[in-house]
C-alpha positions in Angstrom: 0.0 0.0 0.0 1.3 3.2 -1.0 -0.2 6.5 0.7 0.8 10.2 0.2 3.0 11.8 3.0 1.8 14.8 1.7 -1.7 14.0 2.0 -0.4 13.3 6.3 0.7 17.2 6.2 -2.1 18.2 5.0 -4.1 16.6 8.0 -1.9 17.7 10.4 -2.4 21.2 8.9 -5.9 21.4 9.1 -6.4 20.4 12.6 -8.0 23.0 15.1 -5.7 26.4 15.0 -7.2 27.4 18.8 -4.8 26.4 20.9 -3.6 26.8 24.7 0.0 27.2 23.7 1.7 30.3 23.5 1.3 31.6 19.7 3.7 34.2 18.3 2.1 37.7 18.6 5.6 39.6 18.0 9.6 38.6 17.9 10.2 35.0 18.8 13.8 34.6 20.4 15.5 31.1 20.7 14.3 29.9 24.6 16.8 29.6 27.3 16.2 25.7 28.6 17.6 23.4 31.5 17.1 19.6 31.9 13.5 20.0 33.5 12.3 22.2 30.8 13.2 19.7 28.6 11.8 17.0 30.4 8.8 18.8 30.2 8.7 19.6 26.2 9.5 15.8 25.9 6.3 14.8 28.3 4.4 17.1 26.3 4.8 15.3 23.0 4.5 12.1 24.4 0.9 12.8 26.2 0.0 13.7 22.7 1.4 10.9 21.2 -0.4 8.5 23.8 -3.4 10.1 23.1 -3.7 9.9 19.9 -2.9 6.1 19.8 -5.3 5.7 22.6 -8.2 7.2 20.5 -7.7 5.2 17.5 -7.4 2.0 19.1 -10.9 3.0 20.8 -12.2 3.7 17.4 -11.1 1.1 15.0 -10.8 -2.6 15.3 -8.2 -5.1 14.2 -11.1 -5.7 11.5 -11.2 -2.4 10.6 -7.5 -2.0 9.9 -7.3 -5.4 7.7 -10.4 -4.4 5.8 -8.2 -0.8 4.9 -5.1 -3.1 3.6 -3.3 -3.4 7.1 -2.8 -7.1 7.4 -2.0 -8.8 10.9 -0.1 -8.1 13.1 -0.6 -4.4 12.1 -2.9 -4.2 14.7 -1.5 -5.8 17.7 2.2 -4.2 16.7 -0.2 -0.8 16.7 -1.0 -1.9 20.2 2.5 -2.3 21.6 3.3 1.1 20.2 0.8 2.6 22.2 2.5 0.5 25.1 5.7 2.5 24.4 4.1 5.9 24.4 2.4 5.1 27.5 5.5 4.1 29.0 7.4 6.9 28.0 4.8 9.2 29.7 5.1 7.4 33.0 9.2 6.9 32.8 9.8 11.0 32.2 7.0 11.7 34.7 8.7 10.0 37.0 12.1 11.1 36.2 10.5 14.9 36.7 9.0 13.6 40.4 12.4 12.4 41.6 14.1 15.4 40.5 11.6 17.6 42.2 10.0 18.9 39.6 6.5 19.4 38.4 5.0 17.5 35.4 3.4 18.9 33.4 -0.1 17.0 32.6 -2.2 15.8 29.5 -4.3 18.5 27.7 -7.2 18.2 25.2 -6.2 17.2 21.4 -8.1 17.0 17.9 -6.8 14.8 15.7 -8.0 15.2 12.0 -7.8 11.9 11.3 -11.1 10.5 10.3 -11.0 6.5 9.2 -7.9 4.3 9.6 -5.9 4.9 6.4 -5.8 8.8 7.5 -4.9 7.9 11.2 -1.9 5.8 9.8 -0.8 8.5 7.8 -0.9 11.0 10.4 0.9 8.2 12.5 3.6 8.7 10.2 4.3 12.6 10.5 3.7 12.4 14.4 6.4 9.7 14.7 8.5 11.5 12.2 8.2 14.8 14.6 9.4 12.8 17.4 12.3 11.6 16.4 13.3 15.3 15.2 12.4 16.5 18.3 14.5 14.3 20.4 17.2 15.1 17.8 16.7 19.0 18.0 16.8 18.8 22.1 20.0 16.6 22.9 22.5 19.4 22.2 20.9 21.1 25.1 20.4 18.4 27.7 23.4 18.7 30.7 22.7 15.7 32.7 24.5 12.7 31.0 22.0 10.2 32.3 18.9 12.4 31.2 20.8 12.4 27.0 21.0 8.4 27.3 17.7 7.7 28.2 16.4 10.4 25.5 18.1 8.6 22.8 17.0 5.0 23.9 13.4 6.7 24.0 14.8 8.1 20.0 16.0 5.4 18.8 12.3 4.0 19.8 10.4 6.4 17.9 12.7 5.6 15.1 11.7 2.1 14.9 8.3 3.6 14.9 8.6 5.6 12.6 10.0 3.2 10.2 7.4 0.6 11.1 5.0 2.7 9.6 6.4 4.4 6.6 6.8 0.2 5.5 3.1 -0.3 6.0 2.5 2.4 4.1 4.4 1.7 1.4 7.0 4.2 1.9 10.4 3.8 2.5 11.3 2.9 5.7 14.6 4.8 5.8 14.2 7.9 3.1 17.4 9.7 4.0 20.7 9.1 5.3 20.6 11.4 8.7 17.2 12.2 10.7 16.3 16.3 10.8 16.8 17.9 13.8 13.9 20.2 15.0 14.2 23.3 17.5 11.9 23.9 20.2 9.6 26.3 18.7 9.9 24.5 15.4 8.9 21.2 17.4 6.2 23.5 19.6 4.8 24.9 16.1 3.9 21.2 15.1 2.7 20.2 18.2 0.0 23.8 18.6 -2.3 22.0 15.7 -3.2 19.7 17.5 -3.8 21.0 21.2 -7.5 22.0 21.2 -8.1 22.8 24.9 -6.7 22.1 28.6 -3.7 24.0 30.7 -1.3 22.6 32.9 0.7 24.0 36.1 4.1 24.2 34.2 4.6 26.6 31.8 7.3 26.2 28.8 9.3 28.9 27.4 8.1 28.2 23.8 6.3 30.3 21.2 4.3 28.7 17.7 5.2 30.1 15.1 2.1 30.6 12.5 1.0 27.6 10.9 2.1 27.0 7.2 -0.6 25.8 5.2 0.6 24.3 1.6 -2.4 24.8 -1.0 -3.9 21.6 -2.0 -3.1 20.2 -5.4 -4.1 17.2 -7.3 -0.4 16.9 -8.7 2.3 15.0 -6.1 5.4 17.3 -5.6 8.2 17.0 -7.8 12.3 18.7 -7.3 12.8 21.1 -10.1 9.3 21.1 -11.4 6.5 21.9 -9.1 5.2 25.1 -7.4 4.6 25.6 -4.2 1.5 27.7 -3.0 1.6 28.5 1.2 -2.0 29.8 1.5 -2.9 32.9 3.5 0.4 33.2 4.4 1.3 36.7 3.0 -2.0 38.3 4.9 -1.0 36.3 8.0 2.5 38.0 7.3 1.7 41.3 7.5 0.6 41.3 11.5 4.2 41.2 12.1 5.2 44.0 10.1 5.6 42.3 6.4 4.6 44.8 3.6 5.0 43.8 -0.1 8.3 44.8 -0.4 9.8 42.8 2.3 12.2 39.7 1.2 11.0 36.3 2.3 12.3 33.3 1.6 10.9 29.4 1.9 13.8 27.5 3.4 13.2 23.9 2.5 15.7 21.5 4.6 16.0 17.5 5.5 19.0 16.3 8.0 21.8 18.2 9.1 21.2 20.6 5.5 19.8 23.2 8.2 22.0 23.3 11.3 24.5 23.0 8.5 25.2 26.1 6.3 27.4 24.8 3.6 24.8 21.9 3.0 22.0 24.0 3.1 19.5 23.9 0.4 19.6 27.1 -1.4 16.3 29.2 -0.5 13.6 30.2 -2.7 12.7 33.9 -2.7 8.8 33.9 -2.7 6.0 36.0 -4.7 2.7 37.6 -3.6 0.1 36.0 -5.2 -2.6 38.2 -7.4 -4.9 38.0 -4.8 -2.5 39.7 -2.3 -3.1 36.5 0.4 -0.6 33.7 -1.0 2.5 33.4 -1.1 4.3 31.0 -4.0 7.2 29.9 -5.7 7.0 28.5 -9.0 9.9 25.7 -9.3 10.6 23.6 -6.1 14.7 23.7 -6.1 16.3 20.7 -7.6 17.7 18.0 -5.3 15.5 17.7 -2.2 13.3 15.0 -2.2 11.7 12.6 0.2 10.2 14.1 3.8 11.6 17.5 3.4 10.1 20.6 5.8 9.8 23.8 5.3 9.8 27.0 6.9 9.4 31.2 5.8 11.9 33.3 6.9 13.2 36.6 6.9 16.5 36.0 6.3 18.1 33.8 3.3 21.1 33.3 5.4 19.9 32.9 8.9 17.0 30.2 9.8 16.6 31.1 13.7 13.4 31.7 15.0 13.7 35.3 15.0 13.8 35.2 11.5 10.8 32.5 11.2 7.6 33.9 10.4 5.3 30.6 9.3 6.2 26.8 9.8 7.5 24.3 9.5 5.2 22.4 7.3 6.1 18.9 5.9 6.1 17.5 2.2 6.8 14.6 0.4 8.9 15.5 -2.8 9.4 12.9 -5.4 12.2 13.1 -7.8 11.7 14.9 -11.0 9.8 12.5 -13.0 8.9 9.8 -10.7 6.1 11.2 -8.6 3.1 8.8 -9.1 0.9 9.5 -12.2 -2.4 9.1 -10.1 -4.0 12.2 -8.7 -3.4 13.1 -5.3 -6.0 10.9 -3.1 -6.4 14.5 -0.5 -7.0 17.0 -3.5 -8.2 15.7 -6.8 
């Protein structure tokens, strides 16, 4: 079975927008962290992760999953998954308690996944956001026995990950190095989903505007397809964007972004006629598979200053081998 990651993005995009997490109303400065922080951002992704396994377990059934093309043991490895999540939540809330810190606690979600095949899908850019955010975070964590369990809990999510991408029909390793996310980056992601709830710790992190990629019944090819981010030049302008101001989508998969020499070249935008959108015309050549995506400022510095929409996530074929049937989201 072969499914669209693009068609995963663009459920993860249009999830609720109200959210109790701090959105960006002005600058956005990189966060100052320590180890409890961290623990924190970590507990927050895995409460949503649990969640959402939790819910679709509750909704679906084993027959359910092999009547969409999931044969067994789909369903019961889908099951020890959720095991995992679950103990992740209770190993970090626990590793918070002995250090004497707070937890913070599960919020509300919405998840706009609406049958199993879109669930799986979505499985596959949640898991994919975990491993990037466990990548993003280890630079930062002090305690040496804090990095080792985070990258036993990564190398987890990887095996996730990978798991699913296979069931899907995708591969199960598309690129040779994992992309790191930053915290606001991560935090950005992570806002679409939160519909409700607060909690007793609050997290020095900011979401950026969400980055919505126009639907299209074509798949997204290097060096041939456009790109249209809807809205986002009108959502641009409440921080002080005019028409004449530079930006620039930043497309970047691995190490290309924390890494200046490898980084893909970025692609000056262009308002739209309608004075909303904001396009390019030719994605760049060379980047394919799960590739994000952010706008920025700057087409030499990618820090969240700089950020004004994103990330968002697509799936770019190489020129000439996207598949010849229309998109399943947008034909």
């Amino acid at each position: 079975m072969r499914f669209s990651l693009t068609f995963a993005a663009s459920l993860a995009l249009s999830a609720v927008q109200a959210s109790p997490l701090v959105k960006r109303v002005g600058p956005v400065t990189t966060p100052e962290v320590d180890d409890g922080i961290i623990l924190n951002y970590a507990l927050t992704l895995e409460y949503l992760e649990r969640k959402f396994y939790q819910e679709a377990l509750a909704n679906y059934s084993q027959a359910d999953f092999v009547a969409a093309g999931f044969e067994d043991p789909f369903y019961t490895n889908l099951k020890q998954i959720y095991v995992d999540e679950q103990t992740h939540v209770s190993f970090i809330s626990g590793a918070l308690e002995a250090a004497g810190i707070t937890p913070t606690v599960e919020l509300q979600y919405t998840f706009p996944a609406t049958d199993v095949l879109s669930f799986v899908t979505l499985s596959s850019v949640l898991e994919g956001v975990g491993v990037s955010a466990y990548l993003g975070a280890a630079a930062s964590i002090v305690n040496k026995e804090y990095l080792t369990a985070a990258g036993t809990i990564l190398t987890v999510e990887a095996r996730h990950t990978s798991y699913i991408r296979a069931s899907l029909g995708e591969s199960p390793f598309p690129t040779p190095f994992d992309t790191p996310l930053d915290f606001n980056e991560v935090y950005s992601l992570a806002a679409q989903f939160i519909s409700g709830g607060s909690s007793p710790v609050k997290l020095p992190f900011m979401a950026f505007p969400a980055l919505t990629l126009q639907c299209t019944q074509y798949y997204y090819e290097a060096d041939r397809s456009s790109v249209t981010f809807s809205g986002a030049f009108k959502a641009a302008q409440k921080f002080n964007v005019n028409k004449d101001t530079p930006i620039y989508a930043v497309f970047f998969s691995g190490l290309q972004k924390a890494s200046r020499s490898q980084t893909f070249v970025p692609v000056q935008v262009r308002i739209t006629a309608g004075n909303s959108d904001y396009r390019i015309d030719r994605l760049p050549a060379g980047i394919t598979n799960q590739v994000y995506v952010i706008l920025s400022k700057s087409n030499t510095n990618f820090n969240d200053e700089n950020i004004i929409a994103g990330p968002a996530i697509l799936k770019i074929y190489p020129k000439g081998q996207a598949p010849s049937t229309p998109h399943p989201k947008c034909h």
